[in-house]
DRENDREN-381001 format. One line per 10 residues: their letters; for each residue x, y, z of N, C-alpha, C, O. Coordinates in pm, 1 decimal. Example, Ala and Ser with C-alpha at 12.3 -4.5 7.8 and 13.67 -1.06 7.14 Angstrom:
# residues 2
as = 1319.0 -569.0 780.0 1230.0 -450.0 780.0 1320.0 -330.0 780.0 1423.6 -331.9 846.5 ~ 1285.0 -225.0 708.0 1367.0 -106.0 714.0 1290.0 3.0 787.0 1340.9 113.8 803.9
This chain:
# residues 43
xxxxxxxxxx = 9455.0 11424.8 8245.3 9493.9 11382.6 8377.0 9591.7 11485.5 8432.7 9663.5 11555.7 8361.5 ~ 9589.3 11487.9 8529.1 9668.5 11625.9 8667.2 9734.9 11513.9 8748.0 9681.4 11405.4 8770.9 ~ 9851.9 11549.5 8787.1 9913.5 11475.9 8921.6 9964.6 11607.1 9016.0 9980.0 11710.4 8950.9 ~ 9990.6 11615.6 9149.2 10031.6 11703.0 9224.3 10190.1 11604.1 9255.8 10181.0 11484.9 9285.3 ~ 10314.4 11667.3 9245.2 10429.2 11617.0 9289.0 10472.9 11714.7 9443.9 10449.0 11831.3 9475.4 ~ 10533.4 11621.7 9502.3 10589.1 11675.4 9640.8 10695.1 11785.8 9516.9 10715.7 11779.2 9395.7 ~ 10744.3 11888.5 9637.1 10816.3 11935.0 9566.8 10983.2 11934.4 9549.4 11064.4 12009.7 9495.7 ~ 10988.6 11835.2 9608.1 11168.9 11760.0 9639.5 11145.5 11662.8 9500.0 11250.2 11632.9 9442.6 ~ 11034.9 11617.4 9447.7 11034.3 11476.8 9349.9 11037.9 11587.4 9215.1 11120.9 11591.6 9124.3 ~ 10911.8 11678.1 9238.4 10949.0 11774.8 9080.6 11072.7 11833.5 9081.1 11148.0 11792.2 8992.9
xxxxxxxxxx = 11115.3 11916.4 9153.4 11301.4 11954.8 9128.2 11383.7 11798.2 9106.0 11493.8 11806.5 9051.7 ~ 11357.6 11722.6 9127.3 11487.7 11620.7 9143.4 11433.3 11585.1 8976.8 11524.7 11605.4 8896.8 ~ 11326.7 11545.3 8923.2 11253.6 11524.4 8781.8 11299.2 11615.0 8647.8 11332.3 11593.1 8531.3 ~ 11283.7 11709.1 8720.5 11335.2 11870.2 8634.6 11462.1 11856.8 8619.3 11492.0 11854.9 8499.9 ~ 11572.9 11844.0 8707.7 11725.4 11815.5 8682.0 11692.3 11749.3 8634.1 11651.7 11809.9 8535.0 ~ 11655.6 11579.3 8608.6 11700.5 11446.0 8520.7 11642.2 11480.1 8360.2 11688.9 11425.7 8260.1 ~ 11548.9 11565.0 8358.6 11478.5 11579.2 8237.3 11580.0 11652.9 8165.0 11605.9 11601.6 8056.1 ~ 11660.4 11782.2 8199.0 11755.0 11880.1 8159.2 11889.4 11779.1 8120.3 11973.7 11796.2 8032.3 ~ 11875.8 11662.7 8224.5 12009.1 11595.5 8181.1 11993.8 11509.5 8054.3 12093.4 11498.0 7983.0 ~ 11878.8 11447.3 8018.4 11789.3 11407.5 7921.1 11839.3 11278.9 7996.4 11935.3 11214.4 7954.1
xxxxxxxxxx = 11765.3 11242.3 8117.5 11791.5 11086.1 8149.5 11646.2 11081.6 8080.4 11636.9 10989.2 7999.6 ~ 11502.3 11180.1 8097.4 11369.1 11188.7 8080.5 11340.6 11249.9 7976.1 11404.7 11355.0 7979.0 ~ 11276.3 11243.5 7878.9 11233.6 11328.7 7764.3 11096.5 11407.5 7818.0 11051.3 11511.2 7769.6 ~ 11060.8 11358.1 7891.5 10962.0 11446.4 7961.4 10875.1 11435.2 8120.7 10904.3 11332.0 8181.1 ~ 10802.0 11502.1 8173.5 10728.6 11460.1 8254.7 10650.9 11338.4 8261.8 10635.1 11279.1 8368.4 ~ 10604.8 11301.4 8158.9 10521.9 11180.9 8152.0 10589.7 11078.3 8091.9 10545.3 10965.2 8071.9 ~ 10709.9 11124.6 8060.5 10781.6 10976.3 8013.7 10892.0 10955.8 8175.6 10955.7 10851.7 8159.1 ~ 10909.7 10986.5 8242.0 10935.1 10999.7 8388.4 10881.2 10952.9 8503.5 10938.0 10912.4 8605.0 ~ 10751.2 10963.6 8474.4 10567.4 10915.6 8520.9 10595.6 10761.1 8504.8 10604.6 10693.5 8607.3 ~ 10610.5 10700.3 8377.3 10569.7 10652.9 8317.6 10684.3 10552.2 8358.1 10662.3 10447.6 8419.1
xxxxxxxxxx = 10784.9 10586.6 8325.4 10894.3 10472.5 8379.6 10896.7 10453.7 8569.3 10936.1 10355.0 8631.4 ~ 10851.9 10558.0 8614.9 10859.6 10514.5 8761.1 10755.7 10438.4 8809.3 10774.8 10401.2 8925.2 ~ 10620.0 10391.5 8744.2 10526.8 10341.4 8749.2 10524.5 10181.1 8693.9 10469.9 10086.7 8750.9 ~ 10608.5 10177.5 8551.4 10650.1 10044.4 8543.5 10734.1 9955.3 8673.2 10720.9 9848.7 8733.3 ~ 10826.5 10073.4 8671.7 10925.4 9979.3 8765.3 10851.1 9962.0 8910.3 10875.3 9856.5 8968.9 ~ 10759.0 10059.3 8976.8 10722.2 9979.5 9055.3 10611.1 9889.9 9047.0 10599.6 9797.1 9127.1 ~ 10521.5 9913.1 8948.0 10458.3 9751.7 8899.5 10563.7 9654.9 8866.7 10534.2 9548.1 8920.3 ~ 10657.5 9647.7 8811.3 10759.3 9512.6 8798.3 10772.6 9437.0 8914.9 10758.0 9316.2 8933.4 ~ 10819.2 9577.2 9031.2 10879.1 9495.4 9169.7 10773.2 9429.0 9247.6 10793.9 9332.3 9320.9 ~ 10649.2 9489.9 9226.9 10498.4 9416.9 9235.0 10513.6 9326.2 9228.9 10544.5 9257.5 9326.2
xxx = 10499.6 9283.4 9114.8 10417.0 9178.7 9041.7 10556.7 9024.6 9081.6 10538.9 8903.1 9073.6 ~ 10668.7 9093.8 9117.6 10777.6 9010.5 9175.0 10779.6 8954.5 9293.6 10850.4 8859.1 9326.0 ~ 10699.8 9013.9 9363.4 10632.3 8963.6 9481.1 10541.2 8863.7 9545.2 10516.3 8871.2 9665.6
């Protein structure tokens, strides 16, 4: 799988990953996708 990121979301991703809020791109993916299925499904 390929995703294209705006390029304000990959720089802002790249800092949090360096800060280790992210261990990676797809663990980054991956939590921003839960949380907005959570707020979903809260609806």
């Amino acid at each position: 799988m390929q995703i294209t990121l705006e390029d304000e979301l990959y720089q802002w991703v790249t800092k949090e990953i360096k800060a280790l809020r992210f261990g990676s791109y797809s663990h980054a993916i991956n939590y921003a996708l839960k949380q907005l299925k959570n707020e979903s499904e809260k609806s």
